[in-house]
C-alpha positions in Angstrom: 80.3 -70.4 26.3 77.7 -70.0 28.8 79.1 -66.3 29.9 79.3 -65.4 25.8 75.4 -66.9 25.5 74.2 -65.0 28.7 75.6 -61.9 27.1 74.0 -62.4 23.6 70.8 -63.1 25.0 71.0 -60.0 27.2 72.5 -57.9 24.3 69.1 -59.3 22.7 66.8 -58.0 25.0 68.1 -54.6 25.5 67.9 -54.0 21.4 64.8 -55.8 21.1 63.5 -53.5 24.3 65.2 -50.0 22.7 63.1 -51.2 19.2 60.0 -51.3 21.0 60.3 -48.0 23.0 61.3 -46.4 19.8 58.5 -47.7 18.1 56.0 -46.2 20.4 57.4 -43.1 20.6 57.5 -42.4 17.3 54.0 -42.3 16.4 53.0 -38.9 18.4 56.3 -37.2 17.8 55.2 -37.6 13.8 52.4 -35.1 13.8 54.6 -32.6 15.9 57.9 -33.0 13.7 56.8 -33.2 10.6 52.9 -33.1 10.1 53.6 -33.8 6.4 54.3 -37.3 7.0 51.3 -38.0 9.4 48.8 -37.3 6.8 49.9 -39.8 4.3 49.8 -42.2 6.9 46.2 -41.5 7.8 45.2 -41.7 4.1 46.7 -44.9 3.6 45.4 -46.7 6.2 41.9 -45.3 6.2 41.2 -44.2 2.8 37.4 -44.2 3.3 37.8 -40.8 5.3 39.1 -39.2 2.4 35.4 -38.7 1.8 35.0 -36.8 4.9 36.4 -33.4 3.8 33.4 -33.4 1.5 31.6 -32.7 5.1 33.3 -30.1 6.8 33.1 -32.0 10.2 36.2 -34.1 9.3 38.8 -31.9 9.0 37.4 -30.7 12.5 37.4 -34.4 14.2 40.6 -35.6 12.5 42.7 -33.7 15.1 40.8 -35.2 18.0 42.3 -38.6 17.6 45.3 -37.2 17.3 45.9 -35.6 20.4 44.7 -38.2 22.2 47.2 -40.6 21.3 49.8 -38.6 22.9 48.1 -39.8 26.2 47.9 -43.3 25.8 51.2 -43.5 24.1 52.9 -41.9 27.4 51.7 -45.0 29.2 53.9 -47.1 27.2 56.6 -45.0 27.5 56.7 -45.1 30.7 56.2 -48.9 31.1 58.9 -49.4 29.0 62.0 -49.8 31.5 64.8 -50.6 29.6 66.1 -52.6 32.4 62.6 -55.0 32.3 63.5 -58.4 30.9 60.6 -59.0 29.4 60.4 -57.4 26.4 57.5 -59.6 25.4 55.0 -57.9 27.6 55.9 -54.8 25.5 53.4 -55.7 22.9 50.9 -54.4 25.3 51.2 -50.8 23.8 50.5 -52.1 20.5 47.2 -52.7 22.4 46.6 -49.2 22.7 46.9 -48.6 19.1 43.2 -48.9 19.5 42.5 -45.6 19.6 44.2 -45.4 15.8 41.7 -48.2 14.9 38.7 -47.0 17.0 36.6 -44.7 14.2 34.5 -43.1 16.8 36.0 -40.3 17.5 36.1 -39.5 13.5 32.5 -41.0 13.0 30.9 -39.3 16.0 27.3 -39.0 15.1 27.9 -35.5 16.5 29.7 -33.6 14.0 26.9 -35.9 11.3 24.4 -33.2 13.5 25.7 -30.4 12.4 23.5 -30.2 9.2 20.4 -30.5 11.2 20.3 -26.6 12.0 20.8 -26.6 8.2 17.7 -28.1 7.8 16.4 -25.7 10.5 17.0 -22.6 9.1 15.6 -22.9 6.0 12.1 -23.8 8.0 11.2 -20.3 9.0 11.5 -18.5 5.6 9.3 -21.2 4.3 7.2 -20.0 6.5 7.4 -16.6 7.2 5.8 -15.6 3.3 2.6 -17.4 4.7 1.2 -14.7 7.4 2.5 -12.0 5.1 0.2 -13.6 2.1 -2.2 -13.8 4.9 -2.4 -10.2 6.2 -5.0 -7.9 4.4 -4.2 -5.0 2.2 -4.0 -1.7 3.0 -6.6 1.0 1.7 -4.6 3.4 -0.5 -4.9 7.0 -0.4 -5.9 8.3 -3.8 -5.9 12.1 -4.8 -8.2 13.2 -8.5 -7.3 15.6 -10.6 -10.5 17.5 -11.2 -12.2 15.9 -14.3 -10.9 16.7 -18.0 -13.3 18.1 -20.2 -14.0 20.4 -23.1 -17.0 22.0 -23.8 -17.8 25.1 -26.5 -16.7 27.7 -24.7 -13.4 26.3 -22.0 -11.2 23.8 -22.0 -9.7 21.8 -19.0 -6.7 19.8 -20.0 -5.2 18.9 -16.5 -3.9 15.9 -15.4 -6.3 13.0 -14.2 -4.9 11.3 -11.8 -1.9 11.4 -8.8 -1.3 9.1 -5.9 0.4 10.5 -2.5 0.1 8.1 0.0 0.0 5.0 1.1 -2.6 5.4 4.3 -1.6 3.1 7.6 1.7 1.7 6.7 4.8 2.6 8.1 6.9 5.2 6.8 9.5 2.6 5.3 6.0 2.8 2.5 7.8 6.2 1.3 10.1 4.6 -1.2 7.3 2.6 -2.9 5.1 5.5 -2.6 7.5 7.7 -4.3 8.2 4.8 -7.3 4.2 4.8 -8.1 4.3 8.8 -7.6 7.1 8.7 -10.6 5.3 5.9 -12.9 2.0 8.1 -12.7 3.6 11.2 -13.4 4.6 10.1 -16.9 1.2 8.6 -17.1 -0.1 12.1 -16.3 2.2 13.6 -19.0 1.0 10.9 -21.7 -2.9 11.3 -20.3 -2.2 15.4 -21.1 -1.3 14.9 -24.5 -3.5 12.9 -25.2 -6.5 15.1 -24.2 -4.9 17.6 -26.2 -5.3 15.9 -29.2 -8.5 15.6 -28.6 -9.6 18.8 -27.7 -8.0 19.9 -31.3 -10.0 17.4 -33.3 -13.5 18.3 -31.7 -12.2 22.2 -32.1 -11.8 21.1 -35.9 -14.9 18.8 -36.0 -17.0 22.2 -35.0 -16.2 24.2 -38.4 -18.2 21.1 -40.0 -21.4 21.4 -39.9 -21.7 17.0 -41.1 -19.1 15.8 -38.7 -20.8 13.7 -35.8 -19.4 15.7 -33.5 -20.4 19.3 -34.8 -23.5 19.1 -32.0 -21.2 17.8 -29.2 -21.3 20.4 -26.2 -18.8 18.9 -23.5 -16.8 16.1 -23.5 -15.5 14.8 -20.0 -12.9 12.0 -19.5 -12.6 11.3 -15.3 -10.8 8.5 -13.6 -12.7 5.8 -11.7 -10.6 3.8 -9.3 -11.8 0.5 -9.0 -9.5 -1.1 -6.4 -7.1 0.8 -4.3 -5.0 -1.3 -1.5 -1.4 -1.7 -1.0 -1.6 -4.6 -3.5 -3.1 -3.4 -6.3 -4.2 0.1 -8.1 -6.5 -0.5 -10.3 -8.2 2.5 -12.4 -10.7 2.8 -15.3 -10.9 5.6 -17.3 -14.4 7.1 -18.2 -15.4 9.2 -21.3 -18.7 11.3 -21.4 -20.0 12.8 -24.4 -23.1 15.2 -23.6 -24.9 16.2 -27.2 -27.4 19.0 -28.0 -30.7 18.1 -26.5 -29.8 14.5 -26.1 -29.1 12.0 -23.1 -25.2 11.5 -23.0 -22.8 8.7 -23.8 -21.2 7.0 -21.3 -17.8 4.7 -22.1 -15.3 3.1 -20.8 -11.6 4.5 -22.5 -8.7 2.7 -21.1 -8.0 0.7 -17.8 -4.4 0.8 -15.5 -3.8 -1.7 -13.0 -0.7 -1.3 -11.2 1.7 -2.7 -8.7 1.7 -0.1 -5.8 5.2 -0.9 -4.7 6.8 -0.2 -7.6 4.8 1.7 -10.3 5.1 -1.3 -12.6 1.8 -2.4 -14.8 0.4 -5.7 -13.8 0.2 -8.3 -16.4 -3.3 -10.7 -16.2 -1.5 -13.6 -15.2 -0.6 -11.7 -11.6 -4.6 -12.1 -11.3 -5.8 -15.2 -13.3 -4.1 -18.8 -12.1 -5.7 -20.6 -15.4 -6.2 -18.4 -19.0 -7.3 -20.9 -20.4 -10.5 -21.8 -18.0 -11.0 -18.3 -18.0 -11.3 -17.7 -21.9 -14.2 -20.1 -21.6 -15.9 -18.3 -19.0 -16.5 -15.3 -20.8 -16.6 -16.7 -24.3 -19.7 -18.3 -22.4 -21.0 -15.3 -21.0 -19.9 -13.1 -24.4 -22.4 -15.4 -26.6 -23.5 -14.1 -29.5 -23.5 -10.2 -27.8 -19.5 -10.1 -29.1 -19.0 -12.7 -32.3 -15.0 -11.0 -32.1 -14.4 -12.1 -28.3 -12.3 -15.3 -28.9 -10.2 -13.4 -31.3 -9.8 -10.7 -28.8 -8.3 -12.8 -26.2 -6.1 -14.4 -28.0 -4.6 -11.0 -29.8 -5.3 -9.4 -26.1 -7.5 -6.5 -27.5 -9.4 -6.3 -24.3 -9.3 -3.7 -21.2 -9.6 -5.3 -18.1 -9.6 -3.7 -13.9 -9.3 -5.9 -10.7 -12.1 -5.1 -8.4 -13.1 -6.1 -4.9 -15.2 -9.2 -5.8 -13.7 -10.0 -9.2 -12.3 -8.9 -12.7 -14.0 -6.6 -15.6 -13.2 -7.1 -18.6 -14.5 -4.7 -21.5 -15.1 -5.5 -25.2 -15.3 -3.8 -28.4 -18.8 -4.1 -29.4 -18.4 -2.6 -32.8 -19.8 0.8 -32.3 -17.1 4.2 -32.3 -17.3 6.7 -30.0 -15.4 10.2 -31.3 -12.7 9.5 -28.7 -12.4 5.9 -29.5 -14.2 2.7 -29.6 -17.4 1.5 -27.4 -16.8 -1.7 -24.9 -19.2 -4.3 -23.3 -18.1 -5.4 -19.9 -18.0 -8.6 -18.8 -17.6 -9.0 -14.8 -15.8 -12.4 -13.4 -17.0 -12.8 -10.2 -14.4 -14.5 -7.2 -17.3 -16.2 -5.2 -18.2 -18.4 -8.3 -15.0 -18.9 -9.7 -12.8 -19.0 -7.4 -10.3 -21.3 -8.8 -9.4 -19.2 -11.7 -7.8 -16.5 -9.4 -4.5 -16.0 -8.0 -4.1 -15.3 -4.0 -2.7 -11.7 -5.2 -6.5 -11.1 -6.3 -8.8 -12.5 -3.8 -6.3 -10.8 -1.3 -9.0 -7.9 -0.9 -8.8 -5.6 2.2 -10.8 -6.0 5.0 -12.3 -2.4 5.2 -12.7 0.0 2.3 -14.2 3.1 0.9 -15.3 2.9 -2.9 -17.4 5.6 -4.9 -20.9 4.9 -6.2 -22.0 6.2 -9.3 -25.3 8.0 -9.1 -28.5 7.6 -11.5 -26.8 4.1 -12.5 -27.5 0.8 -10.6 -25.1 -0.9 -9.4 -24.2 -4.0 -7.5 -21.7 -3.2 -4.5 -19.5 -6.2 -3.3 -21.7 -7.3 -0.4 -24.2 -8.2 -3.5 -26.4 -5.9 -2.9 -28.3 -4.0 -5.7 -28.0 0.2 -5.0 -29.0 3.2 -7.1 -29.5 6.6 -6.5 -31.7 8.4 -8.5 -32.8 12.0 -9.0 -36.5 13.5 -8.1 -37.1 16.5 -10.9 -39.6 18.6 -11.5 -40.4 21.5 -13.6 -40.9 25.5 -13.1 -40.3 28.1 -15.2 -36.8 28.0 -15.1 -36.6 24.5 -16.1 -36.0 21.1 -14.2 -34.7 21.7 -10.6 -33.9 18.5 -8.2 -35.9 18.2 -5.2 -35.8 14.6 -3.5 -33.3 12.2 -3.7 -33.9 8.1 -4.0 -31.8 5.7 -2.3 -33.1 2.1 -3.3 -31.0 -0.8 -1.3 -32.1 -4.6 -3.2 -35.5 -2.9 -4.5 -36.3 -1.3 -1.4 -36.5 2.3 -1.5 -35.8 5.9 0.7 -36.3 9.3 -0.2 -34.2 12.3 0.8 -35.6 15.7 0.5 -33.4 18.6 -1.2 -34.2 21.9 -0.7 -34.8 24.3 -3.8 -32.8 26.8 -4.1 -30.8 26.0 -1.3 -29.2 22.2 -2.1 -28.0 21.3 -5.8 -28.0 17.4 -6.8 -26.1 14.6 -4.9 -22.1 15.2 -6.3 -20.5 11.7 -5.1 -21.7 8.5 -2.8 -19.2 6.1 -1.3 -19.9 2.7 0.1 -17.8 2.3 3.4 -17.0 -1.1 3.9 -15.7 -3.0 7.4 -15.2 -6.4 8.4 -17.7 -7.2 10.5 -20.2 -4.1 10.6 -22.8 -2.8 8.9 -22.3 -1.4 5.1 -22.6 2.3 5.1 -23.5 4.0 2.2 -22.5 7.9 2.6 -24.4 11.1 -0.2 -22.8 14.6 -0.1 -25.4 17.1 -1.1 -23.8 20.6 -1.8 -25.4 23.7 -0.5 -25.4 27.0 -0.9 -21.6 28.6 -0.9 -19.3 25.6 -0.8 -21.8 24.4 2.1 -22.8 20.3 1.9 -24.4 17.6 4.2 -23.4 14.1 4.3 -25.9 11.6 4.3 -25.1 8.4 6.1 -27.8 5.2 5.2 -26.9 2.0 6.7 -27.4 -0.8 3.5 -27.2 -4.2 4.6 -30.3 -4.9 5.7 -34.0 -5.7 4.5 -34.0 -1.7 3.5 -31.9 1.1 3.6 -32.1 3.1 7.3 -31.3 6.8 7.6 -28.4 7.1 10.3 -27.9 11.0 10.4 -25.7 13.3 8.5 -23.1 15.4 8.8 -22.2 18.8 7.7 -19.7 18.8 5.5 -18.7 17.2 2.4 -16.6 14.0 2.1 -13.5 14.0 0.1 -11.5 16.9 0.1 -9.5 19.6 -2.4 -6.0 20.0 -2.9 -3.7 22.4 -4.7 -0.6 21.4 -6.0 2.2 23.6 -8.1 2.0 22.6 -11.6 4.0 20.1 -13.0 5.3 23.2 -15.6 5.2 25.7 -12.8 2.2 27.8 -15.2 -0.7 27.0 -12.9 -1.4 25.0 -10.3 -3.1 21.7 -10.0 -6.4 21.3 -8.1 -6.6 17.6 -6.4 -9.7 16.0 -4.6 -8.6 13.6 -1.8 -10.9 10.5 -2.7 -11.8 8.9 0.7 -10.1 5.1 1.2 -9.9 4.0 4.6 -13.1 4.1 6.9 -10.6 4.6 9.9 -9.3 7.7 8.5 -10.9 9.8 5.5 -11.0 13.4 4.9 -14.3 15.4 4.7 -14.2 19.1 4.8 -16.3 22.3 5.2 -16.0 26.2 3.8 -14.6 28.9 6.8 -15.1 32.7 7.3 -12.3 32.6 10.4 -10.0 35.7 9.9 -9.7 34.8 6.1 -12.1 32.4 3.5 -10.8 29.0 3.4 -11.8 25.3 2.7 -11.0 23.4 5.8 -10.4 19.7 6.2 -10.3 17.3 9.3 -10.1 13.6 9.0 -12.8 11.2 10.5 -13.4 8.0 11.3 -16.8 6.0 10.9 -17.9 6.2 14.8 -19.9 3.4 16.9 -23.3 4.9 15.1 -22.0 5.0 12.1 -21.8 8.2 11.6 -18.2 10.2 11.0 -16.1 10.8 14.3 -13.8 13.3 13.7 -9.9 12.6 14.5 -8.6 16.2 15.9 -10.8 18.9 17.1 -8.8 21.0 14.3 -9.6 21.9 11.0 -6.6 22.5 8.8 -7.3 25.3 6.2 -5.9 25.5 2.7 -4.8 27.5 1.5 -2.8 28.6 4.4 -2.9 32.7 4.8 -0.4 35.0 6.5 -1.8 38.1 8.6 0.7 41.1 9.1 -0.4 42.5 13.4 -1.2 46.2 12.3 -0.6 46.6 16.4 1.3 44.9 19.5 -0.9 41.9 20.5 -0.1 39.3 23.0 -1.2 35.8 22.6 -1.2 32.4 24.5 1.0 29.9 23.1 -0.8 26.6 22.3 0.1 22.8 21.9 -1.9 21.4 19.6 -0.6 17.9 21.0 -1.8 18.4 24.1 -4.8 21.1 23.4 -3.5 23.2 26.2 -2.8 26.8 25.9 0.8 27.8 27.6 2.9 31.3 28.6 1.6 34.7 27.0 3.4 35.3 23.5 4.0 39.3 23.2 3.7 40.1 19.4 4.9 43.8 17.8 3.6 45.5 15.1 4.3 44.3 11.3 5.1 40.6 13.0 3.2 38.3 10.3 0.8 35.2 11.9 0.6 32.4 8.9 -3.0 30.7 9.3 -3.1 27.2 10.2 -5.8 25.5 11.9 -9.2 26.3 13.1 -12.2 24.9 15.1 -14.6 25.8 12.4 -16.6 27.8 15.7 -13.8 31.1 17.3 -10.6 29.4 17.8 -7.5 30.0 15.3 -3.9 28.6 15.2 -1.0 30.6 14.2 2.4 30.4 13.2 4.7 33.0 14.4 8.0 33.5 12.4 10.5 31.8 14.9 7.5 29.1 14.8 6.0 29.2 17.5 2.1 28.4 17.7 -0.3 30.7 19.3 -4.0 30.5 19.7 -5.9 33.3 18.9 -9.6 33.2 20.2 -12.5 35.4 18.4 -15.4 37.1 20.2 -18.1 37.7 18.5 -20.1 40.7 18.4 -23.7 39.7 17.3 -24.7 43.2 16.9 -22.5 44.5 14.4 -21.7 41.0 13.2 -18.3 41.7 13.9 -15.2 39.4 15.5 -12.9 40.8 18.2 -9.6 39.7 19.8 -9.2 41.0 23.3 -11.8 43.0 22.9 -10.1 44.6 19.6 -12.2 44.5 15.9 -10.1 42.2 13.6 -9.8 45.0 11.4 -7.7 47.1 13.8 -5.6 44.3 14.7 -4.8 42.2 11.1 -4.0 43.1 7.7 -4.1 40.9 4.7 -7.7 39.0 5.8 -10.2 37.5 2.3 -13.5 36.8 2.5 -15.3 35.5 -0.2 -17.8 37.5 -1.5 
């Protein structure tokens, strides 16, 4: 009996020892064998990290406690020795089924940080907008048609107005530049038929003796930019009626305020933050000049331009004009109400260059209070101009213009800077195409002469015609104070109006940019003999190896110094200088001691 117990028992203990080692074996062979099972298992004993697939860091931690097991479960593989008879220190393995219980691995805080870059990223596009929003716009290169007008005996009916670059911003500005090119090109096209129209009615309104315009004598409609930056174009249209023996009519016709990067018209909210405040502003400062304002704003019959130190808005006043009606402005100013405007508006650029009408006063941005008027007086060929009046916040300075010699003041710009001292630049023309530019500094207790300079600011510009029948005369409009055009007539080899570009220099006065003049339009000499010429870079101003030229080779006219140097284009390209000697005594120019007449065919001279 005691033989049979002894064997039961130890028949016992080797069953009760083989369930326990293939208990703890079984648990890491699972997720190799058949994975399918494993997961249920997981589920049902920890249903709380079903959640955790919702964050992607669980899928990524559940394998971790899996794989450990493995090692910890080899421990009580190897501890359990069949042979061992005591099976009841076995249960020690169940011990290390802590790592099943111990969550840490699955609630690590670690994977929990994986949002926080989430959090991070978003931080600087929140904040990149701001220095963007902060950086000033960027002056805007505007090119004028040459004013519309009709008058008894021609008619003008060119386009008014073209944009064609964007002046200091990268070339990636092309695109954008191109997009507001396009939008004012069919602007252009509408402006056209428009003036058409026009010009038929007044041509009608002539064979009536009773209509109000049979005494009309010229009619001119002219843009007037008011604000030209990389943010906004703004531009008001002018209309000019000039009657028989009477003063004429000035008006404003229509305003355009644009989105430079895309061509698009700006509504007013892209300016105004609160309508509704600013409806009470200038039904305040309408009174009883327009009874019809508060009904205007609310239908929006009103024009309105943004400006460098606030809105315009214009007004019918009740009064008809033959091109359309007559409007009352009414300015908004940003320093006293601020609050109305949006940051798109008070954005203004830190340097500008703005026109100033003459005869009319006229309060700049800086606040102060500029006109330029006209000295007359008579002879017997009528009213002639002979001093000029530049009056800076009732202060005055007079310019003398020589009879005969100098016509009236054609344009006036404000330059504007950060920083430094307003200047307020006059072109007088002369004689020719010749002109002086004025320069006055403006910001202090009176208006101080800082020089001039001899040529004109602004500068032409031909353009083929948008129907290929004529071509298109531009004027460059100067923008930027770091870099505006101003140019001179030339008698180098041909006629020509040449162009450099300045900048304002430390006295205030224009510093040119290049020593070169380019000249428009560009001419092409045929060499009626061999000639040989240096070659030239222009980007270093250094004159290289001897070109050798032949007879009937053609030299297209570039560049000059406005004094005896010329640049020319040979027909493989390359550039040569050619340098003129002057003979005072026959008033005569020579190249290498040849008179330009022997040497080039195909020179113009004016007159």
């Amino acid at each position: 009996m005691v033989k049979k117990l002894m064997t039961a028992i130890l028949v016992t203990a080797l069953l009760l020892s083989a369930a326990l080692c293939g208990c703890a074996g079984s648990q890491p062979a699972a997720p190799v064998t058949d994975p399918a099972t494993a997961a249920p298992e997981t589920a049902t004993e920890r249903p709380e990290t079903t959640a955790a697939p919702a964050t992607t860091a669980a899928p990524e931690t559940t394998p971790a406690p899996v794989t450990a097991e493995p090692e910890t479960t080899t421990e009580a593989e190897t501890t359990a020795d069949p042979t061992t008879p005591e099976p009841e220190t076995t249960p020690e393995p169940e011990t290390t089924s802590e790592p099943e219980t111990t969550p840490e691995p699955e609630t690590t805080p670690e994977p929990e940080t994986d949002p926080a870059p989430e959090t991070e990223t978003p931080a600087p596009s929140t904040e990149a907008p701001g220095p963007i929003a902060q950086e000033s716009p960027e002056p805007l290169s505007i090119f004028l048609l040459r004013t519309n007008y009709y008058d008894r005996s021609d008619t003008d009916g060119r386009t008014l107005y073209m944009l064609l670059s964007l002046t200091a911003l990268p070339e990636e500005a092309a695109q954008s530049v191109s997009a507001l090119s396009d939008a004012l090109a069919g602007r252009r096209k509408a402006s056209l038929r428009d003036f058409a129209e026009l010009h038929e009615e007044f041509a009608a309104a002539m064979e009536d003796p009773s209509s109000e315009t049979a005494d009309l004598t010229r009619f001119l409609r002219s843009a007037a930019p008011q604000r030209t930056d990389s943010r906004i174009l703004s531009l008001v249209f002018l209309d000019e009626y000039y009657y028989a023996d009477a003063e004429p009519v000035r008006s404003v016709s229509s305003a355009v305020n644009l989105d430079p990067k895309t061509g698009a018209e700006l509504p007013l909210s892209a300016v105004i933050r609160d309508e509704e405040a600013l409806k009470e502003v200038l039904l305040k400062a309408a009174g009883s000049r327009l009874p019809y304002a508060a009904d205007d704003l609310d239908s929006g019959n009103f024009l309105w331009a943004a400006g460098l130190s606030g809105i315009t808005f214009w007004f019918e006043d009740g009064e008809y004009l033959p091109a359309g009606p007559s409007y009352v402005p009414l300015t908004v100013s940003f320093a006293e109400h601020e609050d109305l405007f949006t940051d798109l508006a008070l954005n203004v650029p830190e340097r500008y260059v703005i026109s100033v009408p003459l005869n009319e006063e006229t309060t700049l941005p800086g606040g102060q209070e500029v006109l330029i008027s006209l000295q007359e007086t008579e002879s017997d060929y009528g009213p002639y101009t002979v001093g000029m009046t530049v009056t800076v916040n009732g202060v005055f300075l007079t310019e003398t213009i020589s009879h005969g010699m100098e016509g009236a003041p054609e344009a006036a710009y404000l330059l504007h800077e950060d920083g430094l001292p307003d200047l307020l630049a006059v072109t007088i023309p002369g004689l020719n195409g010749f002109a002086r530019t004025c320069v006055y500094r403006i910001d202090g207790d009176a208006p101080e002469r800082l020089g001039e300079s001899p040529e004109s600011l602004g500068r032409a510009y031909e353009s083929a015609a948008e129907d290929g029948a004529s071509p298109l005369y531009f004027r460059e409009i100067p923008a930027d104070p770091h870099c505006f055009p101003m140019e001179v007539p030339m008698h180098l080899l041909s006629s020509c109006t040449a162009h450099r570009y300045y900048e304002r220099g430390a006295n205030g006065l224009p510093q040119p940019l290049s020593p070169w003049y380019d000249m428009s339009p560009e001419r092409t000499l045929t060499l009626l003999q061999d000639l040989e010429l240096p070659s030239y870079d222009p980007d270093s101003d250094t004159a290289g190896d001897p070109v050798s030229l032949h007879t009937g080779d053609p030299l297209r006219l570039t560049a000059a110094d406005g004094d005896s140097r010329v640049l020319a284009v040979t027909e493989d390209g390359t550039v040569v200088l050619i340098e003129l000697e002057y003979d005072r005594e026959i008033w005569q120019y020579r190249v290498n001691g040849i008179d330009i007449e022997d040497l080039f065919d195909g020179m113009m001279f004016a007159g």
